[in-house]
C-alpha positions as CSV (number, residue, x, y, z in Angstrom):
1,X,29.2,-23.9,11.3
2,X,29.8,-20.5,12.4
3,X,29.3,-19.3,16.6
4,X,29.3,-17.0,18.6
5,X,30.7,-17.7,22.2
6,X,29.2,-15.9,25.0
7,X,31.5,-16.1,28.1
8,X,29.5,-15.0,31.3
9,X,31.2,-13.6,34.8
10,X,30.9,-15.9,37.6
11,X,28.9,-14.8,39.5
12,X,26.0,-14.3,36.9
13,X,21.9,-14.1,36.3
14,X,19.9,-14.0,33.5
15,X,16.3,-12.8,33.2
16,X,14.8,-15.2,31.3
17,X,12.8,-17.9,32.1
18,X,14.1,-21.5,29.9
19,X,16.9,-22.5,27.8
20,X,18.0,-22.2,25.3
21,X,17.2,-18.5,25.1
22,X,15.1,-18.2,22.0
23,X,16.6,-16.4,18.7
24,X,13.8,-13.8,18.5
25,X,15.5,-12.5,22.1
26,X,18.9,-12.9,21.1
27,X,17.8,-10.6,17.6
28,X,15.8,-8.0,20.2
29,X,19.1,-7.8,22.0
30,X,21.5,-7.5,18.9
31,X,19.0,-4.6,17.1
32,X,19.2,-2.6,20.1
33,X,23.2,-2.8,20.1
34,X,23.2,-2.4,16.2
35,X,21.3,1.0,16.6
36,X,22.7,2.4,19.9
37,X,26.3,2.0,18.3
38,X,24.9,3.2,14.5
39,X,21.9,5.4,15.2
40,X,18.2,4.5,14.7
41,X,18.3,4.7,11.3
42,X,20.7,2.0,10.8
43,X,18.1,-0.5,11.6
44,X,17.0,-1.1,8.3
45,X,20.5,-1.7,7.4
46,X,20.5,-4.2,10.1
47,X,17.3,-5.7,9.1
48,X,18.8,-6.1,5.3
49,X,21.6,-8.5,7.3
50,X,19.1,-11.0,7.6
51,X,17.4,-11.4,3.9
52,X,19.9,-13.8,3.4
53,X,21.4,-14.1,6.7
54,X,20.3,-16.0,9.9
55,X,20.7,-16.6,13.7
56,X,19.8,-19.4,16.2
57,X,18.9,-19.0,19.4
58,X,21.5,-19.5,22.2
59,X,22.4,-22.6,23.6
60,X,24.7,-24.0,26.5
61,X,28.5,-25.1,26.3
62,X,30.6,-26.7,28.9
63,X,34.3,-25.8,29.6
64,X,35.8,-28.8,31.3
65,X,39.6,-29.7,32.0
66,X,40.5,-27.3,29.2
67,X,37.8,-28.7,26.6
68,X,34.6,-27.5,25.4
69,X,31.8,-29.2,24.6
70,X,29.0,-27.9,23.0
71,X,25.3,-28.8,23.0
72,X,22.5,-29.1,20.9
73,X,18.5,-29.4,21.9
74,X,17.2,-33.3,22.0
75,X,15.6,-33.9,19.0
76,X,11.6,-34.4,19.2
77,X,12.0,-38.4,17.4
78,X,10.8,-40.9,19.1
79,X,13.6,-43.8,19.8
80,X,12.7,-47.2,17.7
81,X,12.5,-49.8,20.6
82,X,13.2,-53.4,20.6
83,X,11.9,-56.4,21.9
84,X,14.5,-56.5,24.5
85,X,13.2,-53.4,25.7
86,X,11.9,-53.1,29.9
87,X,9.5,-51.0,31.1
88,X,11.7,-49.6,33.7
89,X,10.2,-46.3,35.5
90,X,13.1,-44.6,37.2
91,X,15.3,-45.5,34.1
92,X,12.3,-43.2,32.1
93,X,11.8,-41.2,34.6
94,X,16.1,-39.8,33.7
95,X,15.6,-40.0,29.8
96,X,12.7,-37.9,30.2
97,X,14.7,-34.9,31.6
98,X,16.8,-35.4,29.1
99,X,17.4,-32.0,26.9
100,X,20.5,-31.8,25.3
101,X,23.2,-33.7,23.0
102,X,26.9,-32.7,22.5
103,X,27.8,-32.4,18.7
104,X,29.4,-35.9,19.2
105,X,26.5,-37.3,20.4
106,X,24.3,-35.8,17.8
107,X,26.0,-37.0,15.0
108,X,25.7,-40.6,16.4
109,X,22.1,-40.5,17.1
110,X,21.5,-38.8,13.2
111,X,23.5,-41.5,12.3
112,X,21.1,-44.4,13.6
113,X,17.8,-42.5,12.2
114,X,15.7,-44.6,10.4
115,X,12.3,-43.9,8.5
116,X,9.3,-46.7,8.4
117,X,6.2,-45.8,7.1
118,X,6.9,-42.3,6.5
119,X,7.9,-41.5,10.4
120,X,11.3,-41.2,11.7
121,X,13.0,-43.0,14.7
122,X,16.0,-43.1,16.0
123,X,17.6,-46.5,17.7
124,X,19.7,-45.1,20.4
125,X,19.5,-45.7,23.9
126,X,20.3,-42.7,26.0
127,X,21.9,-44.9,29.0
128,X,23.3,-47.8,27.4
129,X,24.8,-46.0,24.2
130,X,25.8,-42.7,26.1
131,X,26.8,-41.1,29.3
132,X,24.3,-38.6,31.0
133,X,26.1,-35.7,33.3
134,X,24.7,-33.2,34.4
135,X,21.7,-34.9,35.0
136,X,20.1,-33.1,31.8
137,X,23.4,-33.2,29.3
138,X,24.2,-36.7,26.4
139,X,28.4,-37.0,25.9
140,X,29.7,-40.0,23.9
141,X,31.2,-42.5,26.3
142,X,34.6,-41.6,25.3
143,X,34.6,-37.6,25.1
144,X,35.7,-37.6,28.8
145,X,37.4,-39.7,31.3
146,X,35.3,-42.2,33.1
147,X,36.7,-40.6,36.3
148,X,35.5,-37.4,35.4
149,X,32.2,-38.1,33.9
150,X,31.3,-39.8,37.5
151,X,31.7,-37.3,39.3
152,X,29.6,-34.8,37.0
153,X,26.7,-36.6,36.1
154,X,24.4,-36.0,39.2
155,X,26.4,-31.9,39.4
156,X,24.2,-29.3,38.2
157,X,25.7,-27.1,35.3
158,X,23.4,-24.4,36.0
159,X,20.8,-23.1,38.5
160,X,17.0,-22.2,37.7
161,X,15.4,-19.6,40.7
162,X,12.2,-17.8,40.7
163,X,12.6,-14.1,42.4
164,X,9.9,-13.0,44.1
165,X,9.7,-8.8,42.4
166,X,7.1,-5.9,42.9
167,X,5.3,-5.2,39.8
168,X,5.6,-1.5,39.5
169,X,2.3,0.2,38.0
170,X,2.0,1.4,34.4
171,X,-1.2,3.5,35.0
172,X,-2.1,4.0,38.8
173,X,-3.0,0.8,39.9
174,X,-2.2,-1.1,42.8
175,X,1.1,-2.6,42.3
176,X,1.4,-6.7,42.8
177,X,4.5,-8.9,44.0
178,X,5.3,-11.2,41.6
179,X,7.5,-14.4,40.8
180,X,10.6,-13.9,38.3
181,X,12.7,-16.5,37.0
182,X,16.7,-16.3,36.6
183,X,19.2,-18.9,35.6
184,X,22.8,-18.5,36.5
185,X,25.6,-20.5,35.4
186,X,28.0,-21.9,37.1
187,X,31.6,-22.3,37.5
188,X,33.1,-25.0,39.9
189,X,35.8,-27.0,40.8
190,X,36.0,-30.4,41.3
191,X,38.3,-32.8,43.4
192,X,39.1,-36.0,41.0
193,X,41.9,-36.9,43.3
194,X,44.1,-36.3,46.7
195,X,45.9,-33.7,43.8
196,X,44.1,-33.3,41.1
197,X,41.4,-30.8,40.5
198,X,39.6,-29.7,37.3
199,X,37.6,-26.6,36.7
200,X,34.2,-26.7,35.1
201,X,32.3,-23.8,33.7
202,X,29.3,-23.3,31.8
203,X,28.8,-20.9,29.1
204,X,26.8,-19.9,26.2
205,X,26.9,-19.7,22.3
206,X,24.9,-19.5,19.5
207,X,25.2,-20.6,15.3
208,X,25.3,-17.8,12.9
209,X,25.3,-17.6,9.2
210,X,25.3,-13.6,8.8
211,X,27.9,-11.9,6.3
212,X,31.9,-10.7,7.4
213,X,30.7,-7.1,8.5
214,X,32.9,-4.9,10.7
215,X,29.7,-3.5,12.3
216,X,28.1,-6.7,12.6
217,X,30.5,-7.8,15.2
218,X,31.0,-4.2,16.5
219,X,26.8,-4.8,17.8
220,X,28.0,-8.1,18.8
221,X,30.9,-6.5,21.4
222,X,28.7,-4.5,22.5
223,X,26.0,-7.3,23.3
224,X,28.8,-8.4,25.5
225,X,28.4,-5.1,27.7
226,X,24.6,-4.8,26.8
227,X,23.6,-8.3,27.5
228,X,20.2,-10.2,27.4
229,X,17.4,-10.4,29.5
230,X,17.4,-7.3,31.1
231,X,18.2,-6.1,34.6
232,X,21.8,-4.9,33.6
233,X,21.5,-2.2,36.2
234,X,21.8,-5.2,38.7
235,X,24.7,-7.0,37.0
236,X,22.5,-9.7,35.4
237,X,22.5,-10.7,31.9
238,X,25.9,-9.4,30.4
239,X,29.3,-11.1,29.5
240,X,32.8,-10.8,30.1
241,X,33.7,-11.4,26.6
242,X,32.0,-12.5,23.2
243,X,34.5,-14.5,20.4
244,X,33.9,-16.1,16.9
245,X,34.4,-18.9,16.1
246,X,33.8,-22.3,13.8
247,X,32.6,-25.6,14.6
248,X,32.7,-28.6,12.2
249,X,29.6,-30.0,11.4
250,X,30.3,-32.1,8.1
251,X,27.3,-34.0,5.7
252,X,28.0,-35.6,2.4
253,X,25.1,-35.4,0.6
254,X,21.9,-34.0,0.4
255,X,20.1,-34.2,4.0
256,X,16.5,-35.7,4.4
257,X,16.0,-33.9,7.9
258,X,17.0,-31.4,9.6
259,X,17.4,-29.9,13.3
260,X,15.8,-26.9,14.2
261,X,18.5,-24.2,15.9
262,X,15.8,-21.3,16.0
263,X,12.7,-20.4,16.9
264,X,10.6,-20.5,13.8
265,X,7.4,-18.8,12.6
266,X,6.7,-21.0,9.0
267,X,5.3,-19.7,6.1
268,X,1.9,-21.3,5.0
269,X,3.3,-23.3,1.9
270,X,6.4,-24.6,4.5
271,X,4.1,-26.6,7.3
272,X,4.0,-29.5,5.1
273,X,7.4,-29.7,5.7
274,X,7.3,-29.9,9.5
275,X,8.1,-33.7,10.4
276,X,7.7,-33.6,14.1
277,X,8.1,-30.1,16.6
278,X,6.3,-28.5,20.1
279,X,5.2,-25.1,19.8
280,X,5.7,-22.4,22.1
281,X,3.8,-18.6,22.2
282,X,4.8,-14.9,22.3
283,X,3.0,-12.5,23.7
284,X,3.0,-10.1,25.7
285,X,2.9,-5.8,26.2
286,X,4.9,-3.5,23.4
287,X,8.0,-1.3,25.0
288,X,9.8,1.2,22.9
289,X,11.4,2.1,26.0
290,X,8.1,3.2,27.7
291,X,5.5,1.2,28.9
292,X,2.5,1.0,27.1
293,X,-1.1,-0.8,27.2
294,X,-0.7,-2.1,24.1
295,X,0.0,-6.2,23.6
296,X,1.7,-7.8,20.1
297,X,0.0,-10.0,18.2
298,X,0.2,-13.5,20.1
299,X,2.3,-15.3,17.3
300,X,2.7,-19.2,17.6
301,X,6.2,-20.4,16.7
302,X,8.0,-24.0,16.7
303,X,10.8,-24.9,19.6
304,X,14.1,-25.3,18.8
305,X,14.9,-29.4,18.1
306,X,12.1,-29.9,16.0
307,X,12.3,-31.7,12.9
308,X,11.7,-30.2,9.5
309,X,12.1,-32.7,5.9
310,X,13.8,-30.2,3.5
311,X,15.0,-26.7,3.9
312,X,12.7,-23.9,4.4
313,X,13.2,-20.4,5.3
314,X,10.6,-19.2,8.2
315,X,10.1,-15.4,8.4
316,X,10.3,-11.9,9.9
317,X,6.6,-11.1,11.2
318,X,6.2,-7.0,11.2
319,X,3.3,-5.2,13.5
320,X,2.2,-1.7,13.4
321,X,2.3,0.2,16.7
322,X,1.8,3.8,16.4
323,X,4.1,5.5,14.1
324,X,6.5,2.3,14.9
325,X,7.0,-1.1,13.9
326,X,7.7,-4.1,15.6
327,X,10.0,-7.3,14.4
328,X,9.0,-11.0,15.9
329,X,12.0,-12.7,14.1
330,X,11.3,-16.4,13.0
331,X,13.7,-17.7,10.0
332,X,15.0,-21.3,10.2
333,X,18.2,-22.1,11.2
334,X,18.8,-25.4,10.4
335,X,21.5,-28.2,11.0
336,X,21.4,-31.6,8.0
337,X,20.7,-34.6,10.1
338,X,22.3,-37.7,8.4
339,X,22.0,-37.7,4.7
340,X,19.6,-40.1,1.9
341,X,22.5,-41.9,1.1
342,X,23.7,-43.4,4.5
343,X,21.4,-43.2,7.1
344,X,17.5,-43.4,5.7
C-alpha cells in the first residue's frame, strides 16, 4: 500500500477538530496546492487524477526507538464473547476508548473474524491478546519491549484543546467568542533507565492509490508548506517534510470485507453493501476565499473503520455556487480484511 508521510515540527497545531482528519479535507487541501502551483485551470486535470485514483483520509503514526508504527481506525465489529467472559466495568470502560490498531494488530484481529448468521465478529480481546499504550493505541505484544510499552501506555501521543476565538462578522453583526478545537502532536522523551532514553514522536500519514505524476507530488510538497486546517499565518497546520513511501499489506485471495480508509459518500446501488459503519455530516458555509452566506448541501457520509462486503467505489458530489462549483469528495478507499478461504 502506498503513503504518504506527513512529518509535523514540534511544536505544532492543527485546526481541526477529531482524528483522523477526514479525506474530503486532506483533497480540499491538495486541490488548492495543485492549482496555486498549476493555475486554476489545472483543476480539472487534477480532478481527472481521481477517476481512477483515490485517497484516504489521514491517520496517526508513532516514531519510537527508531521504529514506526503505523495505525489504522478500530473496526466497527462487535468482538464474539465467550462464556468465560466478566462483566468488568473499568476493564470496558478502557476498550471503549479504544480507536486505533497498528498494521500488526489489524492483521491479527482480520485474522480471527468470523461470520454467523450473516453478521461478522471478531474473537479478540483487546487486553488479554494485545498491549494498549497510549491509552487510545492496540500494538501486538511483541512489536515493542515490555519495558518500553509500560512506560507508554498511560503517555498521551497527542493533545486535544479547545481555543477560546472571536468570530469576526461576515455582514455587520455583532461579533461572538467562540470555542475552537486544535490537536498537537507530540514529541518526547522518555527515561527507560539510569542511561537509557528513547525518543517518541507522533506523526501523520495517509494511503494513496493515485498515478506516478511529477505534479502530483510537486502539490504534495507544497501541502507540506501549505498545510491543513488552516491558520498557517500562526504556524499551525503545516509540516516539516512530506515523503512516499510503501507499506506491505498482503491478502491471498479474494476478500469478503473490507476496512474503510476514507470518508465515503455511497452510491444508491452500493448501500447494500454496507456491513456495519457510523455516519458523520458536512456542512457548513461555502468560501472561495471570501466569506459568503451561502451553506453546502448537508451531505451524510460513512466514518472511516466501517465495514463494507465487496468493493465499491463511493463518489465525487458536485454543487453549484454561483458561476463556481464545489467538490465534497467521497470514493472508497479500502483495505481486504482476511480473505473467503482462511478466515470466514
Amino acid at each position: 500500500m502506498k503513503i504518504t508521510k506527513l512529518y509535523p515540527p514540534k511544536n505544532n497545531a492543527f485546526v481541526l477538530e477529531e482524528l483522523p482528519f477526514r479525506s474530503q479535507t486532506l483533497f480540499g487541501a491538495l486541490a488548492n496546492c495543485y492549482a496555486t502551483l498549476f493555475g486554476k485551470k489545472s483543476f480539472s486535470e487534477f480532478l481527472s487524477l481521481f477517476d481512477k485514483g483515490k485517497i484516504g483520509s489521514v491517520f496517526p503514526a508513532l516514531k519510537i526507538a527508531g521504529k514506526e508504527i503505523f495505525f489504522l481506525p478500530r473496526p466497527f465489529l462487535s468482538r464474539l464473547k465467550t462464556d468465560s467472559d466478566k462483566d468488568d466495568f473499568s476493564s470496558k470502560k478502557k476498550v471503549k476508548k479504544i480507536h486505533w490498531l497498528s498494521l500488526k494488530a489489524m492483521k491479527f484481529l482480520a485474522n480471527s473474524i468470523r461470520e454467523i448468521n450473516g453478521e461478522f465478529f471478531h474473537s479478540i480481546d483487546f487486553e488479554k491478546d494485545l498491549t494498549i499504550i497510549g491509552k487510545e493505541f492496540l500494538i501486538m505484544k511483541n512489536e515493542l519491549p515490555s519495558s518500553i510499552t509500560e512506560k507508554i501506555k498511560d503517555i498521551s501521543f497527542y493533545r486535544k484543546s479547545d481555543v477560546v476565538r472571536v468570530n469576526v462578522s461576515r455582514f455587520g453583526e455583532n461579533s461572538t467568542p467562540f470555542e475552537q478545537t486544535e490537536i498537537s502532536l507530540f514529541e518526547m522523551k522518555i527515561k527507560l533507565g539510569e542511561e537509557e532514553i528513547i525518543q517518541t514522536k507522533m506523526f501523520l500519514y495517509f494511503p494513496e492509490d493515485i498515478e506516478t505524476n511529477e505534479k502530483w507530488e510537486a502539490a504534495k510538497q507544497l501541502f507540506a508548506d501549505e498545510g491543513i486546517g488552516g491558520k498557517r499565518n500562526l504556524g499551525k497546520g503545516y509540516f516539516d517534510k512530506v515523503e512516499t513511501a510503501e507499506i506491505i499489506w498482503e491478502t491471498t485471495t479474494i476478500p469478503k470485507l473490507y476496512l474503510l480508509l476514507s470518508n465515503l459518500i455511497p452510491k444508491k446501488e452500493e448501500l447494500k453493501n454496507i456491513q456495519t459503519y457510523e455516519i458523520g455530516k458536512d456542512d457548513g458555509f461555502i468560501t472561495f476565499g471570501y466569506a459568503s452566506a451561502f451553506k453546502k448541501d448537508a451531505i451524510f457520509y460513512l466514518k472511516e473503520g466501517s465495514v463494507i462486503k465487496s468493493q465499491i467505489g463511493g463518489k465525487i458530489v458536485s454543487q453549484q455556487f454561483k458561476d463556481n462549483t464545489i467538490y465534497r469528495y467521497g470514493k472508497a478507499f479500502l483495505l481486504p480484511l482476511g480473505n473467503e478461504n482462511k478466515n470466514f
